[in-house]
C-alpha positions in Angstrom: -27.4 -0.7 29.4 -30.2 -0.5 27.0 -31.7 3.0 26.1 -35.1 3.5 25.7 -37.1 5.2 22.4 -36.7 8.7 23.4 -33.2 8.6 24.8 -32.1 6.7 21.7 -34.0 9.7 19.8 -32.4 12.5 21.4 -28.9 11.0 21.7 -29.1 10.5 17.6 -30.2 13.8 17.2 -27.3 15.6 19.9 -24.9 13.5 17.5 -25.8 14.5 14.9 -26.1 18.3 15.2 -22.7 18.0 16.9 -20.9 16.4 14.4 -23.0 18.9 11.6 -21.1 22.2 13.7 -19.2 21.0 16.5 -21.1 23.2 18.9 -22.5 22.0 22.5 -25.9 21.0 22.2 -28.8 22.3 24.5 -31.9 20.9 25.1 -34.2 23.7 23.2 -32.5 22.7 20.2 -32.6 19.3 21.3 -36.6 19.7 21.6 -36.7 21.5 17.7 -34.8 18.8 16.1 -35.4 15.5 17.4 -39.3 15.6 16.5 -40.2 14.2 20.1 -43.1 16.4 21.8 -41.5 16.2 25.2 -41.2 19.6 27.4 -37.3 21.3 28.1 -37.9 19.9 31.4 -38.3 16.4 30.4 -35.6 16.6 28.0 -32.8 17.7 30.2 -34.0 15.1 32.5 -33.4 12.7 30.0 -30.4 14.7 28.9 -29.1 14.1 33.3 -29.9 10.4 32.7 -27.7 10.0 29.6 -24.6 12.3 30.7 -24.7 10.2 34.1 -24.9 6.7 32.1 -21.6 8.5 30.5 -22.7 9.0 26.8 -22.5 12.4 26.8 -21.0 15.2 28.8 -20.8 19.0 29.5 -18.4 21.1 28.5 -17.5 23.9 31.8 -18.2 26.6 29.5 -22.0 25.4 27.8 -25.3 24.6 29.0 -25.1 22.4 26.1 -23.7 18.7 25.8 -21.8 16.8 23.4 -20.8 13.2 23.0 -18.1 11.3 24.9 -16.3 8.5 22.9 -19.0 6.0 24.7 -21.9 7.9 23.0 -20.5 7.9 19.6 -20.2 3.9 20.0 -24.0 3.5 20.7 -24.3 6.1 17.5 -22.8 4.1 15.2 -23.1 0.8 16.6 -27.1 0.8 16.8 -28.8 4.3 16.0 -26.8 5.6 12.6 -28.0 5.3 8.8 -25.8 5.0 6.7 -25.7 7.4 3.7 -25.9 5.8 0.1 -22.9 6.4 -1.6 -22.4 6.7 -5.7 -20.3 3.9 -6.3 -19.3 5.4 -9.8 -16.9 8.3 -8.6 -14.3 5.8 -6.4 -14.8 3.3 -9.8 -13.4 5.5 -11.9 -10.8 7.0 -9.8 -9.7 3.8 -9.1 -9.4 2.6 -12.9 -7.9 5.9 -13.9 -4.6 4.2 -11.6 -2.1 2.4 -13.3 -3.4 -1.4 -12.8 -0.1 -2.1 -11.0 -0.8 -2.9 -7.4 0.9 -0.4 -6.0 -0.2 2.2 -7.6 -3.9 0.8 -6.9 -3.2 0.5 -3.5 -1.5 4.6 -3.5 -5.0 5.4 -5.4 -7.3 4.0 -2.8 -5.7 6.2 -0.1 -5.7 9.3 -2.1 -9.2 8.5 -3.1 -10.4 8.0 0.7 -8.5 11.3 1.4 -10.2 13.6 -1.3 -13.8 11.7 -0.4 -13.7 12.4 3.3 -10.9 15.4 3.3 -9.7 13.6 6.4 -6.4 11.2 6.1 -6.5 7.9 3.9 -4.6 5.2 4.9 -3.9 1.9 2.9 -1.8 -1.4 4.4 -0.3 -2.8 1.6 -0.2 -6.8 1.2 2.7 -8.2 3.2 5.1 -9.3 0.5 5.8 -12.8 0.3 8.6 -12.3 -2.2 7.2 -14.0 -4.9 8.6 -13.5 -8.9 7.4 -14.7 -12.1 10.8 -14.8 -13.7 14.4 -14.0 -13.1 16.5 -12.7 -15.7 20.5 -12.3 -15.7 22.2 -10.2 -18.0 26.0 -10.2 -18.5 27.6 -6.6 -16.8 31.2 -7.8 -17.6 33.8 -7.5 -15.1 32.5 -9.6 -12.6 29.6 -8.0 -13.0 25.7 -9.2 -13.2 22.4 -7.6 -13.5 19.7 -9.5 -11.9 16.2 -8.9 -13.4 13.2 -9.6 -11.3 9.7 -9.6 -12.5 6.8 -9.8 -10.4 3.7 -11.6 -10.9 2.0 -8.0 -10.8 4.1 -6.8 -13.4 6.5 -5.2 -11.2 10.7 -5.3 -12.2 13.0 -4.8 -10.0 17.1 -5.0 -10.6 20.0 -5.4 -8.2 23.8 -5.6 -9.4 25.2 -9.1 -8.1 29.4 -8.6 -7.9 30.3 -12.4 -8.7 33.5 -14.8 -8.0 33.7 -15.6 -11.6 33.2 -14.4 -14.3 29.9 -15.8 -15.7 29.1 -16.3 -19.4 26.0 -15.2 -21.0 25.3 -19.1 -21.7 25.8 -19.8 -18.0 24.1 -16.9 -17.0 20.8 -18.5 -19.5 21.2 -21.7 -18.5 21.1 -20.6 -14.5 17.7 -18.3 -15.3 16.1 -20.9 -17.3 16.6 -23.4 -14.1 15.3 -20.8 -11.8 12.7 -20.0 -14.1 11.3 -23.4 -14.8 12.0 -25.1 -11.6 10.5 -22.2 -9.3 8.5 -19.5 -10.7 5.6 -18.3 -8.2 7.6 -19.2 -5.5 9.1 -17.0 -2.9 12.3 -16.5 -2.6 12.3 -17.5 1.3 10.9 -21.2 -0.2 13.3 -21.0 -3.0 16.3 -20.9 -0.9 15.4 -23.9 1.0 14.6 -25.9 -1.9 18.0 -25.0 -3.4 19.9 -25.9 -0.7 18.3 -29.8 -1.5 18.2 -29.7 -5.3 21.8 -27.9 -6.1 24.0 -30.6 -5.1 23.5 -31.7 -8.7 24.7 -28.5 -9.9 28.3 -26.9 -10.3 29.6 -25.1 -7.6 29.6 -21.7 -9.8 26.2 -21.9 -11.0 25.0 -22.8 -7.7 26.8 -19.8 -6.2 25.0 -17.5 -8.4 21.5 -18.9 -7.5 22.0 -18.7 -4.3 23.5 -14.7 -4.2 20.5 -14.4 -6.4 17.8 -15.3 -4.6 19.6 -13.2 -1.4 19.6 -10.3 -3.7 15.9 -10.8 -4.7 14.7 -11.6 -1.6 15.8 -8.1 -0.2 15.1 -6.4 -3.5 11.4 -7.8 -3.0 11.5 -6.3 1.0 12.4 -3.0 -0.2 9.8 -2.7 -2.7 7.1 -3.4 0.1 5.9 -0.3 1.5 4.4 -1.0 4.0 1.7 1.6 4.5 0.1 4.5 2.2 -1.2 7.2 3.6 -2.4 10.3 1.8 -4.2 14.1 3.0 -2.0 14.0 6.7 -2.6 17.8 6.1 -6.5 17.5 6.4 -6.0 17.1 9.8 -4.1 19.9 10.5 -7.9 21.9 9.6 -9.6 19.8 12.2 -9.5 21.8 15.3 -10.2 19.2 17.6 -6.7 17.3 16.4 -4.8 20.4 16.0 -5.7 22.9 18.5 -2.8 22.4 20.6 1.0 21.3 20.9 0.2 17.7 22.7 -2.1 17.3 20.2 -0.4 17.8 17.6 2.7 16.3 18.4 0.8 13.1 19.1 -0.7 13.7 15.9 2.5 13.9 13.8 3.9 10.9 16.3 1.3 8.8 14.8 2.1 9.4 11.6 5.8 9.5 12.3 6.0 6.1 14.1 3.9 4.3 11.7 3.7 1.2 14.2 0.8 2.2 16.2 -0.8 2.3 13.4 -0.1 -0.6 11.1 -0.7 -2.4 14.6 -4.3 -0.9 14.3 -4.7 -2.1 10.7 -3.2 -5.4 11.3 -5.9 -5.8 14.0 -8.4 -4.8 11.5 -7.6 -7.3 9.0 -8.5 -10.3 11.4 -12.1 -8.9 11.5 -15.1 -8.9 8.4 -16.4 -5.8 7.2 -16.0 -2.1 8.8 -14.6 -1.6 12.1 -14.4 1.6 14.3 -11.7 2.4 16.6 -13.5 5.5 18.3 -10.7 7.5 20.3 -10.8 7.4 24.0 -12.4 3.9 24.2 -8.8 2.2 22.2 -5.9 1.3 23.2 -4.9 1.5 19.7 -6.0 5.2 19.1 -3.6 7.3 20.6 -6.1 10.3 21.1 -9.4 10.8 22.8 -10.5 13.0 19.8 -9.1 10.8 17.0 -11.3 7.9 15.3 -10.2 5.4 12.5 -13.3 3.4 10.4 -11.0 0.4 8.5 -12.1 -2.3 6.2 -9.8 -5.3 5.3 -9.6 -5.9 1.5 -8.6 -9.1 -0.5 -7.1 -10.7 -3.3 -8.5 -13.2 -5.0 -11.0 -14.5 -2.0 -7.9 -14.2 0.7 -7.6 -11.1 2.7 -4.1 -9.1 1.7 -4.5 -5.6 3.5 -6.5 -3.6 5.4 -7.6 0.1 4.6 -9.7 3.0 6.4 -10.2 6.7 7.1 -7.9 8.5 9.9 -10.3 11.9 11.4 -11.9 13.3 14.3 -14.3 11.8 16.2 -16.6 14.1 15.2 -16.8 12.8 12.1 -19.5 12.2 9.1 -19.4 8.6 10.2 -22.4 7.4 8.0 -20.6 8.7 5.3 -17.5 7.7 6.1 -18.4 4.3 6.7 -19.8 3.6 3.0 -16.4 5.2 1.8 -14.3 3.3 3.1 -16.8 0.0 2.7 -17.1 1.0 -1.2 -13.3 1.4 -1.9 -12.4 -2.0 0.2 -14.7 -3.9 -2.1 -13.4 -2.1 -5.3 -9.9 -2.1 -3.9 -10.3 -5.9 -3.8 -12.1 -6.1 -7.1 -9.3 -4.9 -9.2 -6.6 -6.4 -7.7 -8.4 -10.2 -7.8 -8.9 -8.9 -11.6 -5.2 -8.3 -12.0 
């Protein structure tokens, strides 16, 4: 239902003071700060009109009002502006990271965390196992180190126990195959494709490529973690998420289970730009006074991940919103640089 001027005015300025001190609003501070020359009497008729239209409510203890989850959609879907942020201070605590992906991707959720003081939450790019090179290096004793490097720059080992007892020449000649033949590959596609080209190969060396790409393959799973999240403790100051046990514990359940979440975020990435999952009105937000602003970031043009701000509802949202809008582009930025 559309809202007309002055209930547009005076439901951006209810927001607005509410999410400044969390207090009911009533309609003589309604009449100070919302500029509009209208009488208490006209503004609390407004003020009926908007609480029975369900955009806001009254507490049992106020004469004041404060927004349901419906209001704060209309606030930030049509009525908010946004704050300009300086792009400068996430910049550089971005490039202070190391440029390694993951510890990009751990920055950008600390970063959203100490920007907002509320949770920051990163999902990290699926990994499609992909390596640059394989090494093998010669343990003894049946014994081989596998040596995986990742196009990033990551390494990660795993100790293969073999049949035989490789020689460092067969162990060369085995990496320089894998090496030429199917660098920037995953090792899910490798496998297949060694299943067709090995035949040529002896039984041994074949043997060893194929427990290599296993091992590398779950080496590469391990090393994805899934999701980053930073400043969980923030929350514990917000009153509205803390002030009780079911709160909390559906509070710490969130961040427990993780699969709500990521669910959330997954459903984020399929979208452009900034979405806002406003508590009460999701599915995927498991409380009425929880919101989550996201933002899908990329890699190279293709979107990897998806990233965003866990807080009240009652929330700085047009501050918020360029935070987490800022950091997605700069996120993707330095990893499409990398």
């Amino acid at each position: 239902m559309q809202l007309d001027l002055r209930a547009q005015t005076l439901l951006k300025a209810l927001v607005e003071r509410y999410i400044a001190d969390g207090q009911p609003v009533g309609s003589r501070a309604l009449s100070k700060i919302s500029g509009l020359e209208l009488s208490p009497a006209t503004i609390r008729n407004i003020m009926a009109d908007l609480e029975e239209q369900g955009y806001v409510a009254s507490p049992h203890t106020s004469a004041g009002r404060v927004p349901t989850p419906r209001g704060y959609r209309i606030f930030v879907d049509t009525l908010l502006t946004v704050q300009h942020i300086d792009e400068r201070a996430v910049q550089a605590g971005l490039q202070s990271a190391s440029p390694q992906p993951h510890k990009l991707i751990a920055n950008a959720a600390q970063m959203l965390s100490s920007l907002t003081q509320f949770a920051g939450v990163v999902l990290a790019p699926r990994h499609e196992s992909v390596f640059q090179q394989i090494e093998f290096l010669r343990l003894g004793d049946k014994r081989v180190l596998l040596v995986i490097v990742s196009p990033g720059g990551d390494v990660q080992n795993r100790i293969l126990l073999t049949d035989v007892d490789y020689t460092p020449a067969q162990l060369q000649q085995s990496a320089n195959f894998i090496n030429q033949h199917y660098s920037g590959l995953s090792f899910e596609e490798v496998r297949g494709r060694l299943q067709l080209e090995l035949r040529q190969l002896r039984d041994d060396m074949g043997r060893l490529m194929q427990a290599a790409v296993e091992a590398g393959s779950a080496a590469m799973a391990e090393s994805a973690e899934e999701m980053v999240i930073a400043g969980e403790r923030n929350l514990l100051s917000v009153a509205e998420l803390s002030s009780n046990m079911s709160s909390l514990r559906a509070m710490f359940d969130l961040f427990e289970q993780k699969t709500g979440l990521i669910q959330l975020l997954d459903v984020s990435s399929k979208a452009s730009g900034v979405q806002i999952f406003i508590g009460g009105e999701s599915q995927l937000v498991p409380m009425d006074a929880m919101s989550v602003v996201t933002a899908p970031y990329e890699a190279n043009g293709k979107i990897v991940g998806t990233l965003g701000v866990i807080g009240p509802t009652r929330m700085a949202y047009e501050r918020v919103i360029p935070i987490v809008d800022i950091t997605s582009r700069l996120l993707s930025n330095a990893l499409s640089n990398h």
